[in-house]
Each structure stands twice: as structure tokens, then as C-alpha cells.
C-alpha positions, -999 to +999 in steps of 0.1 A: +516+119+116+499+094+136+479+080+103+510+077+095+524+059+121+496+038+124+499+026+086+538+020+093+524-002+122+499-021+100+530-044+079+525-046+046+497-057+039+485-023+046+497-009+012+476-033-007+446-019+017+454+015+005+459+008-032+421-013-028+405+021-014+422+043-040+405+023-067+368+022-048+373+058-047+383+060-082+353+038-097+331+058-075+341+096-093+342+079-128+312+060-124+291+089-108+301+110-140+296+081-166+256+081-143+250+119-149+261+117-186+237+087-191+204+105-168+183+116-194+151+142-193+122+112-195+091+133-193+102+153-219+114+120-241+086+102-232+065+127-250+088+135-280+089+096-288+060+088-285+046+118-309+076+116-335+070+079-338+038+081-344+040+107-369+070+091-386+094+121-378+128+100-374+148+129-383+135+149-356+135+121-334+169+119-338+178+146-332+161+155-301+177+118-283+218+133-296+201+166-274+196+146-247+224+125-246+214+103-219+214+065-217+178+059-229+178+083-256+207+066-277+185+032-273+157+051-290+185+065-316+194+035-323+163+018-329+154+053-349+186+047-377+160+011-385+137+031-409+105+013-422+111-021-406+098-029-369+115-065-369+151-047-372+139-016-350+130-043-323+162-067-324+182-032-326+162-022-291+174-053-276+211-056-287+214-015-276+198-021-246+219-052-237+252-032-244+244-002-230+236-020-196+269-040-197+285-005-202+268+001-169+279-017-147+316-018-154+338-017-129+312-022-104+327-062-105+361-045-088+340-032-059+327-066-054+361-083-050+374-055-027+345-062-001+356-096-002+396-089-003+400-057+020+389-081+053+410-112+040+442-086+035+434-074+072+433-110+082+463-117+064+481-085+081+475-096+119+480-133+114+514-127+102+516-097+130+508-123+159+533-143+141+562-118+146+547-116+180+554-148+191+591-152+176+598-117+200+582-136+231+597-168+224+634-145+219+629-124+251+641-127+283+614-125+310+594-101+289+560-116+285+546-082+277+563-080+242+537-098+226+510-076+236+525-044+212+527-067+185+493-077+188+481-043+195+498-032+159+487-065+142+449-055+153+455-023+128+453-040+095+421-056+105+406-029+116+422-012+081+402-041+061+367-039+076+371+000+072+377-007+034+355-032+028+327-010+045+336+017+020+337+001-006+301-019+001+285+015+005+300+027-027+292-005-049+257-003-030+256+032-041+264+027-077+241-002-081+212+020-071+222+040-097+227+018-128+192+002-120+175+038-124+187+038-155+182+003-166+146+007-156+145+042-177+161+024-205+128-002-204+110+024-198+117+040-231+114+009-250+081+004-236+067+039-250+085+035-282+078-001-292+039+005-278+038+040-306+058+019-334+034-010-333-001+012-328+017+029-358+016-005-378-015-018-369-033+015-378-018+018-410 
């Protein structure tokens, strides 16, 4: 009850506040699964592509990045479907890797503008709180201590703002961390896979 009270003191910009947290929290769960979907098993697919390549096994190849399912194995299935020419296996590497990145980081733009919104919102919420502060002083009769409630109650969406902005810097710091890993596994792969392909070519 006294959250509750306390948001009911905040005005109105307090709803916006809550809507802004809702969605940080929402990009965080969706993004967090999207991240453990897209994790893949690099020792393992390291190895396998680096040996099926080699030995020109693209069936098997295939198959063994749909069983891993992560982020860097569909780059090497995609590159894989390329049979017998390097040039398209290479330009397929890049446009994969390109739009599996972007795929990434979605939504991680939204956390961004909360950070900067949520402490403009509180802003917002005590300037126009002082505001209706002043028009009850201005209206009272010998009560110079009306002002200091509304202050008080104005101070509330400020603090509101920096709490969201806070969470929602952590979360988008979070979630960055996250999306590099498996950027960096995703060049990682390539690297193994382009290094077998063209060893492949030049020996043969």
C-alpha cells in the first residue's frame, strides 16, 4: 500500500516510468532466451568443422550445426549449403554473419532510450510538481509550509527516473556483454572454417 501511495504521489508522469521498466524487463527475459538459443558448444564445433571441411563431408557438417542450433553454427550452415565454390561460401559467411548480428542486438536500441528518458520523465514529474506547489502557496493563507509536501511528492518521480534508468543501464550493460560473446564466437567460427576451406583449396 505505500508503493502505492507513493506512485499516486509521483503525478503522471509516473505511469510512463512504469510502462519504461515493464519493457526493460521485458527485453531483458526475451533477450536472455534469444542468448541461450544462440550459445553454441564451440569446442565441440570447432573440431567438427574444421575436420568435415577438410574432408569435404557437408552433409555431415550440416547436420551436426541444425544439432547445435546456436548462433555460430547456422553461419557455418549457411556457408555449408555453398557447395564447391569458396567465393560464394565466403560472401555467404559475411552476409549471415552481418544478419545474424543485427538479429542480436534488437531491442537493445529501446534500453538505450529508456536510460536517457526515465531521468527526463522524472524531471518532467517534479518540475510540474513544484509547479502545483507554488500555485497552493501563492493560494494559501499564511501557510508557507504547503509548498514543502508538494515538493516532497514531486521529489518521487525523480527518484522513480534514476531508479529506471539504473535498471535499465545494468540490463542493456548486461545484454551487450552478452551479444559480444557471441559475435566474437561467430568470428571465431568463421576463422576455423574459412582457414580449413582454403588449406582445402590450396592442397588440392
Amino acid at each position: 500500500m505505500e508503493l502505492l501511495s507513493l506512485f499516486e504521489k509521483g503525478g503522471l508522469v509516473m505511469y510512463p516510468l512504469l510502462v519504461c521498466s515493464i519493457i526493460a524487463v521485458a527485453i531483458l527475459i526475451e533477450r536472455v532466451r534469444t542468448y541461450n538459443k544462440a550459445q553454441s558448444n564451440m569446442p565441440l564445433l570447432k573440431e567438427k568443422v574444421a575436420e568435415f571441411v577438410v574432408a569435404k563431408k557437408w552433409q555431415e557438417l550440416r547436420d551436426i550445426c541444425d544439432k547445435d542450433g546456436g548462433a555460430a553454427a547456422e553461419l557455418v550452415k549457411t556457408a555449408a549449403l555453398q557447395l564447391h565454390d569458396i567465393d560464394k561460401q565466403t560472401q555467404s559467411l559475411q552476409g549471415a554473419a552481418i544478419a545474424i548480428a543485427a538479429r542480436l542486438r534488437a531491442y537493445l536500441n529501446y534500453l538505450e532510450t529508456i536510460v536517457t528518458l526515465a531521468p527526463l520523465l522524472g524531471l518532467l514529474g517534479t518540475v510540474t510538481g513544484m509547479i502545483g506547489s507554488f500555485s497552493v502557496l501563492s493560494v494559501s493563507n499564511g501557510e508557507p509550509f504547503a509548498i514543502t509536501g508538494g515538493v516532497g511528492e514531486a521529489l518521487i518521480a525523480t527518484a522513480t527516473g534514476l531508479c529506471v534508468a539504473i535498471l535499465a543501464l545494468v540490463i542493456h550493460a548486461y545484454l551487450a556483454q552478452r551479444e559480444d560473446n557471441l559475435v566474437s564466437q561467430m568470428e571465431e567460427i568463421s576463422a576455423v572454417y574459412m582457414t580449413a576451406l582454403v588449406g582445402d583449396n590450396d592442397a588440392a
